[in-house]
C-alpha positions as CSV (number, residue, x, y, z in Angstrom):
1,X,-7.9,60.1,112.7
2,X,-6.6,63.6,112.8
3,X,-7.1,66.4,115.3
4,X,-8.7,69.5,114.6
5,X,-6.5,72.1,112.9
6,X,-2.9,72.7,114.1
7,X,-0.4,75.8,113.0
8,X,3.5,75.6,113.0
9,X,5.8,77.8,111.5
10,X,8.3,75.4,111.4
11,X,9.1,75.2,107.8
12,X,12.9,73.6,106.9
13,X,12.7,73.0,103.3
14,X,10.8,74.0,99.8
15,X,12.0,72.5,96.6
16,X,9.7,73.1,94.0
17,X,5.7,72.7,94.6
18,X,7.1,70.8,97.6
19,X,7.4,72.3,101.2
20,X,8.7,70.2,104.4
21,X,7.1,71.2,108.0
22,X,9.1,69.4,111.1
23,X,7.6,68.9,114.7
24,X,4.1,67.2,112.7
25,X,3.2,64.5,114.6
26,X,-0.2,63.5,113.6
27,X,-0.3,64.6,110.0
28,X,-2.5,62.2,107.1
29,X,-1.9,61.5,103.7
30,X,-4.2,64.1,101.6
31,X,-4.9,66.3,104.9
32,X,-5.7,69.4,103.5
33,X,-3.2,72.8,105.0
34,X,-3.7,76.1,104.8
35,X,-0.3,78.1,103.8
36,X,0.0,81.7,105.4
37,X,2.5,83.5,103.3
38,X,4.4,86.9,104.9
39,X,2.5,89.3,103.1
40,X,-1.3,88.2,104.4
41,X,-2.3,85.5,101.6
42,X,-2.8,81.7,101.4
43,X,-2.3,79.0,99.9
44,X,-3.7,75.9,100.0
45,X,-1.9,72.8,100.4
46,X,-2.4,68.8,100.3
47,X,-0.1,66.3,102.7
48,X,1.9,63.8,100.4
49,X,4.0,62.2,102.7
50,X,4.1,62.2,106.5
51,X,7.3,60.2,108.3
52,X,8.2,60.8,112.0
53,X,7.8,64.2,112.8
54,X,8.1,65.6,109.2
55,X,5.3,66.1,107.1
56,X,6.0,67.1,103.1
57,X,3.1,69.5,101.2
58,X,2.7,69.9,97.9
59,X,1.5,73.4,97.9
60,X,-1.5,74.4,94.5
61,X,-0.2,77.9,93.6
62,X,3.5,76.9,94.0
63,X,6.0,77.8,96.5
64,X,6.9,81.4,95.4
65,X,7.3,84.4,97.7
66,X,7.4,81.1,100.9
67,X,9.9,82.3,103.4
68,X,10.8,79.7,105.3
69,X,11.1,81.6,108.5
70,X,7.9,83.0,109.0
71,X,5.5,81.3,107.0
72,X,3.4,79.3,109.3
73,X,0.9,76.0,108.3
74,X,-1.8,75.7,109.4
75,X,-3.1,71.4,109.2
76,X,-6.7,71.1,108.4
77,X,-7.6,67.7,109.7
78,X,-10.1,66.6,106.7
79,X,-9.3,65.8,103.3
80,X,-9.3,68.3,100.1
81,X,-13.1,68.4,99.5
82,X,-15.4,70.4,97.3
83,X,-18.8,72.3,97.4
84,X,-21.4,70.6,95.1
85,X,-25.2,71.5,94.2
86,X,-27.6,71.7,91.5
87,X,-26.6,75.0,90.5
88,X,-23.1,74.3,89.9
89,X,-24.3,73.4,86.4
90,X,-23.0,76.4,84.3
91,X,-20.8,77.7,86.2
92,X,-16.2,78.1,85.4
93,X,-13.6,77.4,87.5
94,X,-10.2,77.5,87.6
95,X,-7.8,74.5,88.2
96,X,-8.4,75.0,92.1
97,X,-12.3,75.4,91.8
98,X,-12.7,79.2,92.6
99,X,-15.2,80.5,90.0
100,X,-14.0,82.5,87.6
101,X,-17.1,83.5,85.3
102,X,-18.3,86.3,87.6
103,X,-20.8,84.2,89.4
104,X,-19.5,83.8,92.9
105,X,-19.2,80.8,95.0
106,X,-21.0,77.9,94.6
107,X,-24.3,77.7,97.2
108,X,-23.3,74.7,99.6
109,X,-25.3,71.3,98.8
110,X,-23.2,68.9,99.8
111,X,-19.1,69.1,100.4
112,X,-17.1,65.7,98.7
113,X,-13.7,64.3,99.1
114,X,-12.1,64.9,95.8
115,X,-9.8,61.6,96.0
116,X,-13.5,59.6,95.6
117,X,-14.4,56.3,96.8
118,X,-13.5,53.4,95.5
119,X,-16.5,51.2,93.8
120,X,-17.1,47.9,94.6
121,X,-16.5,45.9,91.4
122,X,-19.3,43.7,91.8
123,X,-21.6,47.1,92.0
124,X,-20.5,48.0,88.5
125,X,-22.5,47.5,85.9
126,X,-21.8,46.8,82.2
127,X,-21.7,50.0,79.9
128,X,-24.6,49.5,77.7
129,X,-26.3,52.1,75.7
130,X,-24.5,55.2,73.3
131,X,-23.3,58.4,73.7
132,X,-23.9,59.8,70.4
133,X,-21.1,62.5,69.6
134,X,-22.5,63.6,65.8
135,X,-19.0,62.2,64.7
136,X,-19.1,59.3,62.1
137,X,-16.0,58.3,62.6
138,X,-16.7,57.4,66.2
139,X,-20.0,57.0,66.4
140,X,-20.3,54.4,63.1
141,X,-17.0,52.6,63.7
142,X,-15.9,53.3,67.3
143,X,-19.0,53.7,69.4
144,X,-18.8,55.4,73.1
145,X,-20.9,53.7,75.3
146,X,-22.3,55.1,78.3
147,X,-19.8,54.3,81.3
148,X,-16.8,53.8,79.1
149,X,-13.7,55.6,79.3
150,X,-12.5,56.0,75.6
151,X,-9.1,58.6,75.1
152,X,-8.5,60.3,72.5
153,X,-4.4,60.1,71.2
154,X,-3.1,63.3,69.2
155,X,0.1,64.8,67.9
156,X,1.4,68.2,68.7
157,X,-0.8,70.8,66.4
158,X,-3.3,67.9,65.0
159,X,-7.4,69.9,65.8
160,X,-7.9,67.7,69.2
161,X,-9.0,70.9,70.7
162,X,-11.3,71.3,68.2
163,X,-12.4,67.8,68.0
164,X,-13.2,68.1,71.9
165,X,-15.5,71.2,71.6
166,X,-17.4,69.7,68.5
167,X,-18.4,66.2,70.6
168,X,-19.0,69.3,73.5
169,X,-21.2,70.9,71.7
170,X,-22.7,67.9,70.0
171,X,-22.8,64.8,72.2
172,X,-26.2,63.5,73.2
173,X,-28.0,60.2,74.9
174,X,-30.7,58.4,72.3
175,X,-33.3,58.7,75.1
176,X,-35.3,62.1,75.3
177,X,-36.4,61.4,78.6
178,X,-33.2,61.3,80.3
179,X,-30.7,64.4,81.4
180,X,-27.4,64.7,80.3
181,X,-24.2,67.2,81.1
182,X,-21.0,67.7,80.4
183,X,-17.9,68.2,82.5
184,X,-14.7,69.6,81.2
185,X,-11.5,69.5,82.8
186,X,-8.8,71.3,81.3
187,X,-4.8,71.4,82.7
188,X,-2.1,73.2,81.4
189,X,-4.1,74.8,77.9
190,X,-2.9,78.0,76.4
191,X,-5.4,81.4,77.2
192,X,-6.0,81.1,73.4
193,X,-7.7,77.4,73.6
194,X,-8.9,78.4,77.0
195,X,-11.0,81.5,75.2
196,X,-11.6,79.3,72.4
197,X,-13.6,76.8,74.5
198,X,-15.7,79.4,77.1
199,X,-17.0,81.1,73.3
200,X,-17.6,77.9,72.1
201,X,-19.6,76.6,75.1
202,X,-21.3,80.0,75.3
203,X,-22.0,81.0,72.0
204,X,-23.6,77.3,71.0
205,X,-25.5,77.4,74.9
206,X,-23.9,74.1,75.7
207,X,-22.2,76.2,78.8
208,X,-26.1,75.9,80.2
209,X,-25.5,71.8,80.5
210,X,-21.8,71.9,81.5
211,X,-19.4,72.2,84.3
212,X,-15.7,73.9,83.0
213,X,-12.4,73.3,84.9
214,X,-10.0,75.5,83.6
215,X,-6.1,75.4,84.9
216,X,-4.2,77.5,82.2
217,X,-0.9,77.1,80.7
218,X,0.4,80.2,83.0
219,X,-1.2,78.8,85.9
220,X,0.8,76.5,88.9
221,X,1.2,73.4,87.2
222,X,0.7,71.8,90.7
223,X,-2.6,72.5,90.0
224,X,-3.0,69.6,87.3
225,X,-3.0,67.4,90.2
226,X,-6.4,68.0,91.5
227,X,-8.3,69.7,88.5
228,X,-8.9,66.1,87.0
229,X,-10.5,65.0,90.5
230,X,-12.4,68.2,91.0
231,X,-14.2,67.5,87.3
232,X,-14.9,64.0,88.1
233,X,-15.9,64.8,91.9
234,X,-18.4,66.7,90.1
235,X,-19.2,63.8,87.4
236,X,-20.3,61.7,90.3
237,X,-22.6,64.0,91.7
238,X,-24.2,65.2,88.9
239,X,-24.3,61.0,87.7
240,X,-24.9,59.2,91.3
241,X,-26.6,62.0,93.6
242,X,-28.6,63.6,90.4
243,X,-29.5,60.7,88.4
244,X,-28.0,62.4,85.3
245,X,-25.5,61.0,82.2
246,X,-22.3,62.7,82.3
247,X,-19.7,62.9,79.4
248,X,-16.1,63.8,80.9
249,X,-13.6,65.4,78.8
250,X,-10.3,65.9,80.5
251,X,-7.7,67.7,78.4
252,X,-4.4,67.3,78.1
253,X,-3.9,64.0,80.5
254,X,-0.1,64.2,79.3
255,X,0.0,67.7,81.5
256,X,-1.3,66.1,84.2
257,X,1.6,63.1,83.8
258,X,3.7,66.3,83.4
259,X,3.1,67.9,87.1
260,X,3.0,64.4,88.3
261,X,7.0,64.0,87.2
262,X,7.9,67.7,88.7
263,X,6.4,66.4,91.9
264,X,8.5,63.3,91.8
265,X,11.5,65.0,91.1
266,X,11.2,67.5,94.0
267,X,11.1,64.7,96.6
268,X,14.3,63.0,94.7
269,X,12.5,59.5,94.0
270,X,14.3,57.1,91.5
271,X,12.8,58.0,87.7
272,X,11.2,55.7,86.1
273,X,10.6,55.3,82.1
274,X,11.3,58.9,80.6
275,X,11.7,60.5,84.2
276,X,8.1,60.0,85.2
277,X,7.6,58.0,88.5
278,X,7.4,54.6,88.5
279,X,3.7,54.9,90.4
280,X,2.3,56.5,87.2
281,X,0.0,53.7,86.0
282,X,-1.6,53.3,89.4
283,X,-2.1,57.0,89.2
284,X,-3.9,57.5,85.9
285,X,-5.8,54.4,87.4
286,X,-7.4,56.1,90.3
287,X,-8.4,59.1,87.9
288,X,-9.6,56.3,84.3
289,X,-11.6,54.2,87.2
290,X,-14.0,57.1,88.1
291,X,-15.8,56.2,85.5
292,X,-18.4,53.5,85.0
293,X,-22.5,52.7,86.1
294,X,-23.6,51.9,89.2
295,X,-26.4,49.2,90.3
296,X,-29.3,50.5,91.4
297,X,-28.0,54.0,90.2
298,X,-29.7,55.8,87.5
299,X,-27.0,58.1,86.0
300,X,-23.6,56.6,84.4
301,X,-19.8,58.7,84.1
302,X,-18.6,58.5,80.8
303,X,-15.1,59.1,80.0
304,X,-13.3,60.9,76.5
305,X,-9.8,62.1,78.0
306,X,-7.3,63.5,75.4
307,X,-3.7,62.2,75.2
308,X,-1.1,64.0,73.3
309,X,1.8,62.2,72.3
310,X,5.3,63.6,72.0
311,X,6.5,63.5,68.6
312,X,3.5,61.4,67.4
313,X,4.6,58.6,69.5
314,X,2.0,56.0,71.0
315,X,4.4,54.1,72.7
316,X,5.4,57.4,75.0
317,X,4.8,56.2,78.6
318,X,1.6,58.4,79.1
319,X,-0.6,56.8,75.9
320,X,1.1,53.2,76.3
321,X,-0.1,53.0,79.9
322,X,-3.2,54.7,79.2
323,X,-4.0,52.3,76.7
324,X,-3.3,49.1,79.5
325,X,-5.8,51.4,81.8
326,X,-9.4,52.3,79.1
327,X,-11.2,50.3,76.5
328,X,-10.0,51.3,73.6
329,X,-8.9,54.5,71.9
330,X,-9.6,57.2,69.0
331,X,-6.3,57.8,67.3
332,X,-6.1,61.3,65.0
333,X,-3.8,61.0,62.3
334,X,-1.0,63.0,60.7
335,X,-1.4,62.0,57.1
336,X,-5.1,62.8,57.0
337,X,-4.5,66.3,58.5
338,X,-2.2,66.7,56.3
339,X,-4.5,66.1,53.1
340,X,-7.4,68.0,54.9
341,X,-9.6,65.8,56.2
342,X,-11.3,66.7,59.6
343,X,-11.6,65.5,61.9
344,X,-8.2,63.3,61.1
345,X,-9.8,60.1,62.7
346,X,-7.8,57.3,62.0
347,X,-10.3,54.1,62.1
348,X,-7.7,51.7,61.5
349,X,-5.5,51.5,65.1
350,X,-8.9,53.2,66.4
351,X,-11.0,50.5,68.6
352,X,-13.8,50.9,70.9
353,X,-13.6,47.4,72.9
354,X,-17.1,48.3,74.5
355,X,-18.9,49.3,71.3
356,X,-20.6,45.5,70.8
357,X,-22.5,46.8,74.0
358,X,-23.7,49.9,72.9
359,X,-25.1,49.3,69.4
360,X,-27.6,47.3,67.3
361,X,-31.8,46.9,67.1
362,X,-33.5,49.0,69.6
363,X,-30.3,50.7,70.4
364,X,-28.9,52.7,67.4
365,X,-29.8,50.6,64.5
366,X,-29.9,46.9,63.7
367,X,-27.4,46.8,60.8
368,X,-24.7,49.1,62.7
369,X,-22.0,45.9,63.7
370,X,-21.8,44.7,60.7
371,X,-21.6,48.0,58.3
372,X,-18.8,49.0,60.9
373,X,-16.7,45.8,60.0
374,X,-17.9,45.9,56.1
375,X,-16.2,49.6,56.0
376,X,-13.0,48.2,58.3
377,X,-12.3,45.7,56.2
378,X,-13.0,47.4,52.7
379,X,-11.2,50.4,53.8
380,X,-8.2,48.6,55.4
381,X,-7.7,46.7,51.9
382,X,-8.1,50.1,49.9
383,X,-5.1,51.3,52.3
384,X,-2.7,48.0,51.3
385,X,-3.8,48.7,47.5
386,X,-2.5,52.4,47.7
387,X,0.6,51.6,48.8
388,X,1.1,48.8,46.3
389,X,-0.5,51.5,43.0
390,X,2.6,53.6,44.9
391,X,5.3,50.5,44.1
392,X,3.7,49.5,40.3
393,X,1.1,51.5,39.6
394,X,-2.5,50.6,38.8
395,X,-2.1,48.8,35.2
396,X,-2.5,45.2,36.6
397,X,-5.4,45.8,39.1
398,X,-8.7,44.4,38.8
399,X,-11.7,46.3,38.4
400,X,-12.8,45.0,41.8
401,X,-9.4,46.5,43.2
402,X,-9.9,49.8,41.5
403,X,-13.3,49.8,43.3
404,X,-11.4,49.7,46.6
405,X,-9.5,52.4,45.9
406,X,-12.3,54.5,45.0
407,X,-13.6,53.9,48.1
408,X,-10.7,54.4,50.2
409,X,-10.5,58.1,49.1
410,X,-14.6,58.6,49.3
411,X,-14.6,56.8,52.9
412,X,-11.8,59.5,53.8
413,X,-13.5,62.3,52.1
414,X,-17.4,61.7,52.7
415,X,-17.5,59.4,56.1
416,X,-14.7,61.0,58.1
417,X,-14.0,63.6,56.3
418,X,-17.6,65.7,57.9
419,X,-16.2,69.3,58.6
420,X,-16.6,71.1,61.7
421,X,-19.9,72.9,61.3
422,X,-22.4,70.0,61.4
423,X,-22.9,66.5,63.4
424,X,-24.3,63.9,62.0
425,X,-26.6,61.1,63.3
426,X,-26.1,57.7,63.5
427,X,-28.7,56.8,61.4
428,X,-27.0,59.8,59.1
429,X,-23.8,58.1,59.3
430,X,-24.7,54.3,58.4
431,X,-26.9,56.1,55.7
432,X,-23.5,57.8,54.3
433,X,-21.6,54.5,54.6
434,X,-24.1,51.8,52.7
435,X,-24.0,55.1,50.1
436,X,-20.4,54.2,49.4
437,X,-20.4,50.5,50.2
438,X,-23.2,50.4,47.2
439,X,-20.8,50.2,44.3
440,X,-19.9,46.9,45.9
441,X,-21.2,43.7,44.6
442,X,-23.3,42.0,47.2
443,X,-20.5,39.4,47.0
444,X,-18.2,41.7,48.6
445,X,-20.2,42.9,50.9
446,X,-18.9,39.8,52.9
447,X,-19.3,41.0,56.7
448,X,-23.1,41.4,56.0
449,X,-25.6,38.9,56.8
450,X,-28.0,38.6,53.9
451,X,-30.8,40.0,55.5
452,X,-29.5,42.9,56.0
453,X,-27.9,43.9,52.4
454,X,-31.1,42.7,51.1
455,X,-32.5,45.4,52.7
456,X,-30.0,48.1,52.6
457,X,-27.8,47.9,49.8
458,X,-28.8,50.0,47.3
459,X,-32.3,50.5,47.7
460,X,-34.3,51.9,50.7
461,X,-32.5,53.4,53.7
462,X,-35.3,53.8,56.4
């Protein structure tokens, strides 16, 4: 246990966001310091490392304008924490959580460790139940189910920021009778998508129901560190002291993975793949764990972080160990921006693992599994007859084959293809897709259960 706060001006080193203090004794992992710079401001700091009597800081608002011979350091003795209450609902913040929407601080409910506390697995409880985002493409194929943690994987200049606001402004639980909120974390976005998102929030009055973390592209980048813990410190008071459902959306998790490899670098550990440190996946871990349901607890943390990948690659080591860490992902696609379909949802490498949970009779609809592998499957074999029309052309297909094709370019056009102003329903959405799967013969419609096509297929939708 730590003593009460301690100064020293006994700074030898800064390299980077890094800053070494010699003659610490006592000083914890995650202590929380205080940095007094010459000219009468502060800066907060966070212990990484504490060997003999040397303790190393990595300091949020970087090490600029530190002079080394009279900056003093003043050693907290408690962990980084956070003010939470009720009316923290509303309310922006930067990447450090001071508010930044005019409204001052927040009033003092309860104060939280930001690192968390680790769940006992055998309190968790199995994600059941939706999170319906008003996009087909997710919601009909790839379900989010409460306490889930499903990322989104983009390419450089493919509408994920767009994407993000739209299931913002649209996402909802089934059941009236139980609140719901959103928490946005953003790290390292440009002042354009930072505007972008406060005028979306506000102008559609989602900012009412949502907490923003904002850490801009111009802001310290040591900052990406804790803005992902301050959101979901938040999550779990709003979900586990409130009782409500919270939706999470972290963007750009590879700007996190970014800070996280400047930090490494500045204390000269050995790389590992692509310079990141080789304590990456354990990392991303202790941020893609926070979210889940709780036994005996009434509100659930559901996770929707957004992954860019360098040069469109999923392998990158930020989306490849992502993938090892969540249950499943949503995978935007190149080739359908580029014919103009949005939102660019590829449902082919796309995969919800928890969606069986979250779906059928008395929770979205009772025919929702099986349309969602009817369309896989017809619109997986309308993909392998386009690019064998491509070799030799469409003379020697069948009529059947022609009707795949067909509705390969209507399932692009009419079930993902949705636009940006508009969400749809569920029952919208499984609506739109027995619309399309109707030219079918029943024959076809092989990953049906009688029943159900008796019912559906072309005649009554209710």
């Amino acid at each position: 246990m730590t003593s009460p706060s301690r100064e020293y001006t006994s700074v030898v080193r800064v390299a980077g966001p890094l800053m070494v203090v010699s003659g610490v004794s006592d000083a914890a992992y995650g202590e929380v310091v205080e940095v007094r710079l010459p000219g009468g401001g502060t800066r907060m700091g966070e212990v990484l490392e504490s060997r003999s009597d040397t303790a190393v800081i990595q300091v949020f608002g970087g090490t600029r304008d530190i002079d080394t011979d009279i900056t003093s350091v003043r050693f907290m003795g408690v962990p980084m924490q956070m003010v939470v209450s009720p009316e923290i609902l509303g309310r922006v913040f930067d990447g450090a959580a001071a508010p930044v929407d005019g409204g001052g601080p927040v009033i003092p409910g309860k104060v939280m460790d930001i690192s968390g506390a680790a769940v006992n697995p055998t309190a968790r409880a199995y994600p059941e139940d939706c999170i319906e985002t008003g996009i087909s493409a997710i919601d009909g194929m790839n379900t989010l189910v409460r306490g889930q943690k499903l990322p989104i994987f983009s390419g450089s200049g493919l509408p994920h920021s767009a994407l993000a606001a739209q299931i913002a402004r649209q996402a909802r639980v089934l059941r009236d009778n139980e609140e719901f909120a959103l928490v946005f974390g953003a790290m390292g976005i440009t002042n354009e998508d930072a505007q972008f998102f406060l005028d979306e929030f506000e102008d559609t009055g989602a900012l009412e129901h949502a907490v923003l973390f904002v850490n801009r592209a111009d802001d310290p980048a040591i900052e990406r560190i804790i803005t992902p813990r301050l959101a979901l410190t938040t999550a779990e008071y709003l979900a586990f002291d409130r009782g409500m459902h919270i939706l999470v959306i972290l963007q750009d998790i590879t700007g996190y993975c970014e800070a996280l490899r400047e930090v490494s670098a500045a204390r000269d550990e050995v790389p590992a793949r692509r310079g990141y440190p080789g304590y990456m996946y354990t990392d991303l871990a202790s941020i893609f764990e926070r979210a889940g349901r709780i036994y005996g607890r009434q509100g659930s943390i559901t996770q929707l972080p957004i992954i860019s990948m360098p040069d469109d690659d999923i392998t990158h080591p930020v989306p490849d160990l992502t993938g090892y860490i969540t249950e499943g992902q949503i995978v935007l696609s190149r080739d359908l921006y580029r014919k103009g379909i949005y939102p660019p949802i590829d449902v082919l490498p796309s995969l919800s693992r928890l969606m069986s949970g979250g779906i059928g009779e008395e929770k979205t609809r009772e025919d929702h599994g099986a349309v969602s592998d009817q369309l896989y499957a017809a619109y997986a074999k309308g993909r392998r007859l386009e690019s064998l029309v491509a070799v030799i052309g469409e003379e020697g297909l069948s009529d059947t084959d022609r009707r795949y094709l067909t509705f390969a370019e209507r399932f692009e056009r009419e079930f993902i293809g949705q636009g940006r102003v508009r969400g749809r329903t569920i029952t919208e959405s499984l609506d739109i897709a027995w619309n399309l799967l109707n030219p079918f013969p029943v024959e076809e419609l092989n990953r049906i259960p009688t029943v159900l096509t008796e019912k559906y297929h072309g005649g009554d939708k209710r």
